[in-house]
C-alpha positions in Angstrom: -29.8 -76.5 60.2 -27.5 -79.3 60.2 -25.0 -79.3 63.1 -21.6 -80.0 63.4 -18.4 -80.2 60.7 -16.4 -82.7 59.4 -14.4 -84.7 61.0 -12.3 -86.7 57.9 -9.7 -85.8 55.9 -10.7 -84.5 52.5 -11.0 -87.3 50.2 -8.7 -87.5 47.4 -11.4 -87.1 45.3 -14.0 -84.2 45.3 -17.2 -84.1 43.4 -17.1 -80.7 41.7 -20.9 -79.1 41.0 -20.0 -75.9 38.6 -21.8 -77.4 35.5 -25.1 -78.1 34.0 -28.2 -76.4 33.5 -30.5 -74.8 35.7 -33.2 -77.1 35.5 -35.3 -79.7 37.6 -33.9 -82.7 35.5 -30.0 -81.6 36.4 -30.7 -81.0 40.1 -32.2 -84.8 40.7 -29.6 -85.8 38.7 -26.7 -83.6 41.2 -29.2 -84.8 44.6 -28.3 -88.7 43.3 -24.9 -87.9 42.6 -23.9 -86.3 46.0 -25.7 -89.2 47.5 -23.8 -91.6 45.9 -20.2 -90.3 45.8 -20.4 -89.8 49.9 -21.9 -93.1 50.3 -18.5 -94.7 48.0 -15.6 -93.0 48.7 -16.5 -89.9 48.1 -16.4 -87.8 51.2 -16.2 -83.8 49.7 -19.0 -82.2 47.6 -16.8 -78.9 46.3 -19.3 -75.8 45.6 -19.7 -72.3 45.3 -22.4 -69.7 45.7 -22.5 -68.6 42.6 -22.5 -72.6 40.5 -25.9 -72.2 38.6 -27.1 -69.6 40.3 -27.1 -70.7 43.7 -28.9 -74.1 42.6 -26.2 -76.4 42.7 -26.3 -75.2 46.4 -29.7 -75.5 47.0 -29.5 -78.7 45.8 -26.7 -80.4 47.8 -28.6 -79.0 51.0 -31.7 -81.1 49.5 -28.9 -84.5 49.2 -27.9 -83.8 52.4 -30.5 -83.5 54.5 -32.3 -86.4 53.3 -28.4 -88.4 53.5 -28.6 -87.6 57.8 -32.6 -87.7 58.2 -32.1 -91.4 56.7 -29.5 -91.9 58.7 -27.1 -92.8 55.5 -24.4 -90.3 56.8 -23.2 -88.4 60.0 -22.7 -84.6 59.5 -18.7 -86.0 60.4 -18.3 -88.1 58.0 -18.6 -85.5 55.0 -16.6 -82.5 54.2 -18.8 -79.4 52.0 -16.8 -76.7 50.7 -18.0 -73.0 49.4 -16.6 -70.2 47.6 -17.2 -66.0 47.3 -15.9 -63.5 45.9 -18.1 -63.4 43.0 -20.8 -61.6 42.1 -23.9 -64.1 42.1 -27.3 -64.4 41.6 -30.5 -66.6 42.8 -32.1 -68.3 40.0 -34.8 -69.7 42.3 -35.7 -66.1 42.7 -35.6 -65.2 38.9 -32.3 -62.8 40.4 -30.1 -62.5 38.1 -26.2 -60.9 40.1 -26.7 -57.2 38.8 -30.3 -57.6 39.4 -28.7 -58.9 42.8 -26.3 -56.2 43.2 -29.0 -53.5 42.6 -32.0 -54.5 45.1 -30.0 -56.7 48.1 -26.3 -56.0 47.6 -26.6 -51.9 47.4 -28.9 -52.0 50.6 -26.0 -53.4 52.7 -23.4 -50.8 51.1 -22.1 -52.9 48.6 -21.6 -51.1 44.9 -20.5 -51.7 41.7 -17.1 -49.8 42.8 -16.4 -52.9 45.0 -16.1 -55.1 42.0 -13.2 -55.6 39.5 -14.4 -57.4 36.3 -12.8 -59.2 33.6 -13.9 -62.0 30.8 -17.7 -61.2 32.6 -17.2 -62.2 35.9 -17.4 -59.3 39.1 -15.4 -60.2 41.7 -14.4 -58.1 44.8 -12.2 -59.0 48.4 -14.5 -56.7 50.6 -15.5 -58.9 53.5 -18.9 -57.1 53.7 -19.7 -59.1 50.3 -18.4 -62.6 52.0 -20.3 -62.1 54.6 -23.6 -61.8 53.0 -22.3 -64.7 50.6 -21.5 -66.6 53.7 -24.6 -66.1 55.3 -26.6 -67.3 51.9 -24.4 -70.4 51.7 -25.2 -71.7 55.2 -28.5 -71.5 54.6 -28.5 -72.7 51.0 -26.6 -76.0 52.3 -28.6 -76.3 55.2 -26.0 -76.1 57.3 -24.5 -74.9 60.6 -20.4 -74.9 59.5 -19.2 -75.1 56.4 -15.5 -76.9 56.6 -13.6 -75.4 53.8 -14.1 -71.6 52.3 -12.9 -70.2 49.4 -11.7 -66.8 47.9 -12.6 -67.2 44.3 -10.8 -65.7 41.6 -8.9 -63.4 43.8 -6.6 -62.3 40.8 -9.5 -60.6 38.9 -8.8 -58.1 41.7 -5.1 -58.6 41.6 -5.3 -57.2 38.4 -7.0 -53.8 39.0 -4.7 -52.9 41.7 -1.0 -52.7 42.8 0.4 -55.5 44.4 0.9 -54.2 47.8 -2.9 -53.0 47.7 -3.9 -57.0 47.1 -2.3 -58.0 49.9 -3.4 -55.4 52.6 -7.2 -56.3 51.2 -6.3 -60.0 51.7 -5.4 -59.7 54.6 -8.3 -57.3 55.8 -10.4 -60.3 54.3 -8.3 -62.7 56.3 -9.3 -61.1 59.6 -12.9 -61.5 58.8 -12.1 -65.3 57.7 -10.3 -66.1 61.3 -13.4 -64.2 62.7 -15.6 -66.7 61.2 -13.7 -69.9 62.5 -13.8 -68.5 65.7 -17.4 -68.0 65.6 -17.7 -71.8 64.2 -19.1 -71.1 60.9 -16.2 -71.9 58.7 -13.6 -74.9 59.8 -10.9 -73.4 57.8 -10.6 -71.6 54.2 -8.3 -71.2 50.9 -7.9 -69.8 47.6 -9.6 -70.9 44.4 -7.0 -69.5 41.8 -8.0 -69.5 38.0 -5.6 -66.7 35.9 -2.3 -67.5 38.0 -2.7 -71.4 37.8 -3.3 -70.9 33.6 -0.8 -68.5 33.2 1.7 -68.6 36.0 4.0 -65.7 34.1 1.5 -63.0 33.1 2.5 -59.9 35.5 -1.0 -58.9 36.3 -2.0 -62.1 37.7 0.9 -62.1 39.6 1.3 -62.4 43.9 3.6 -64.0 46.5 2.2 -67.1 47.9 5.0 -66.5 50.8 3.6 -62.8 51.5 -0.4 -64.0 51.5 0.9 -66.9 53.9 2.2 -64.3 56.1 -0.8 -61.9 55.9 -3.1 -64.9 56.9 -0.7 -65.7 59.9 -1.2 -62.0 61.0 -4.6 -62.0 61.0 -4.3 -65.2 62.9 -2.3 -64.0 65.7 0.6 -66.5 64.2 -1.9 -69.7 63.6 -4.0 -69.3 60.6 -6.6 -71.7 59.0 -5.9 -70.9 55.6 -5.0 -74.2 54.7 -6.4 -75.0 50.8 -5.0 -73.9 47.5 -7.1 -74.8 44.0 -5.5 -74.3 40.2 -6.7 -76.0 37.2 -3.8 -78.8 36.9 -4.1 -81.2 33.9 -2.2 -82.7 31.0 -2.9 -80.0 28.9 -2.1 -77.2 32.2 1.1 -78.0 33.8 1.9 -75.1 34.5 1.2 -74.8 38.5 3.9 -77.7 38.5 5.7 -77.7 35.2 6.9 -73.5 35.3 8.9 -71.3 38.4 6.8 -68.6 39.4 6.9 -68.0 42.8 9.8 -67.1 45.8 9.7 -68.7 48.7 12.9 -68.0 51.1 15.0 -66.5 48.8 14.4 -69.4 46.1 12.2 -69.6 42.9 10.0 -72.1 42.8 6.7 -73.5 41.3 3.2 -72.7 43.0 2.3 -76.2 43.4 5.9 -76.2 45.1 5.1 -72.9 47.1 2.2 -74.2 48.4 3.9 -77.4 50.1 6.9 -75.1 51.1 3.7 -73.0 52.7 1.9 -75.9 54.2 -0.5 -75.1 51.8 -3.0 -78.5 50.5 -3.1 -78.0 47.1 -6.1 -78.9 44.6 -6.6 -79.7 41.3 -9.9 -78.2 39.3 -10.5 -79.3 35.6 -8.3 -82.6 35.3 -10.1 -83.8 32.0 -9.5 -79.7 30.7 -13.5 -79.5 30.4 -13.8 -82.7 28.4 -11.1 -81.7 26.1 -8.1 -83.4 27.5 -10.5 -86.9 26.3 -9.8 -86.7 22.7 -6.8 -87.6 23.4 -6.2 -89.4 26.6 -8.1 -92.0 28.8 -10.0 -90.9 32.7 -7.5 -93.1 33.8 -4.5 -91.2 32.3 -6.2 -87.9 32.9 -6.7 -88.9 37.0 -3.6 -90.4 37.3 -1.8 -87.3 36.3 -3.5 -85.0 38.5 -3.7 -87.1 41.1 0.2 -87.3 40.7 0.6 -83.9 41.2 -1.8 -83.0 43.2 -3.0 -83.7 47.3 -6.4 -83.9 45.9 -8.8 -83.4 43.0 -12.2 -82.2 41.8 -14.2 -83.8 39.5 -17.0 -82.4 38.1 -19.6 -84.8 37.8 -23.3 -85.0 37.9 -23.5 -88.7 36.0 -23.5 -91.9 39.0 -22.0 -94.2 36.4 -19.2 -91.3 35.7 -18.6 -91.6 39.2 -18.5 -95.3 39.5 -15.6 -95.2 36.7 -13.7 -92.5 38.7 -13.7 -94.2 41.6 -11.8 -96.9 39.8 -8.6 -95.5 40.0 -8.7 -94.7 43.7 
């Protein structure tokens, strides 16, 4: 295991490793990526367990290893991120997630009643889950800490419950996330938002970023280290800046707003809109929006010369 955390900033920038298929050709082509984006600019590799079925995972603990055994990089000079909340599998293993869930989930007391599902993804706030997911990543990555953590998707939840419910699980989760920096295996964690970021005004979607702040300092005994808020943000998705959706002391505000008002980084996920934002308008145009808006951005990338382009406009 890899020891230590980061001790940068995150990078304006973020190379983002949700797409591509699960085969030998993408992973070398993700292992020369993350070697080259944190050896130009580039210091955060943004994951999640559940990105190709644990592979793109795999794979970044392959780039990294052979980044510090080179001595190319110091584990301090590059920030990873993870993400859990949903339902995953291991495609290494031939697991597929309810193959998952049936024969390694259901053994630790995890069950299908944990899970709230919607457009086919499973995703569930019991900190019994993260901390298997948790567990995996490390070991995935290689890695003794992992500097930023995620809740992904928390609103698929949100929407299969009250909202007072959401928040007393959060914050049950949140005690198990300040349990884990204390222990050193997380440097800090956010929220990867999906629904509420799209559609800021749809009800079921709907919680106070004020009232999640203040769960998180309670579980933190008035100090937390949720720090990180992502939402897709792009020309063609305004929205977390462009439409008043949250209260934050007494007055309405955006959630890109809410989140500085918070303290909360925010992130942007998806600037080119999944490629579909380039029919119309240049990377430059597309990065210099989000960017704009945004403290920092993921781009998804798994092409070197895509990344030499991005980093550009730096």
């Amino acid at each position: 295991m890899i020891k230590g955390y980061s001790n940068v900033a995150m990078s304006r920038l973020a190379l983002g490793t949700h797409l591509g298929d699960v085969t030998d050709i993408v992973s070398e082509q993700y292992r020369s990526a993350i070697a080259y984006a944190l050896q130009h600019g580039i210091n955060t590799i943004d994951g999640a367990i559940n990105y190709r079925g644990m592979l793109s995972e795999k794979d970044e603990g392959i780039a990294l290893r052979a980044l510090i055994e080179s001595g190319a990089l110091r584990r301090e000079d590059f920030c990873i991120t993870s993400k859990a909340g949903l339902l995953f599998g291991d495609i290494t293993e031939r697991i597929n997630p309810k193959m998952y869930l049936e024969n390694i989930l259901k053994t630790q007391g995890i069950t299908e009643e944990d899970f709230y599902q919607y457009d086919g993804l499973y995703q569930t706030l019991n900190p019994t889950f993260f901390e298997i997911a948790l567990e995996k990543s490390l070991q995935n990555l290689g890695l003794e800490t992992i500097d930023i953590h995620y809740i992904h998707i928390p609103e698929i939840s949100r929407s299969g419950m009250s909202e007072e419910e959401f928040y007393n699980k959060m914050e049950k989760l949140f005690f198990w996330y300040e349990d884990k920096v204390r222990e050193g295996k997380i440097r800090s964690y956010g929220i990867a938002l999906e629904y509420m970021g799209k559609d800021p005004l749809e009800a079921k979607w709907h919680f106070e970023l004020e009232e999640i702040k203040r769960r998180a300092e309670n579980a933190g005994k008035g100090k937390s280290s949720l720090k990180y808020v992502i939402f897709e943000y792009n020309i063609d998705c305004p929205y977390p800046r462009s439409t008043v959706s949250q209260m934050v002391a007494g007055e309405k505000v955006t959630l890109a707003e809410a989140c500085h008002r918070l303290g909360l980084e925010t992130i942007a996920s998806m600037p080119f809109a999944m490629g579909d934002a380039l029919k119309k308008h240049s990377v430059k145009e597309l990065l210099e929006f989000a960017l704009s808006g945004t403290d920092h951005v993921i781009v998804g990338s798994k092409n070197v010369k895509h990344i030499e382009e991005i980093l550009k406009y730096l």
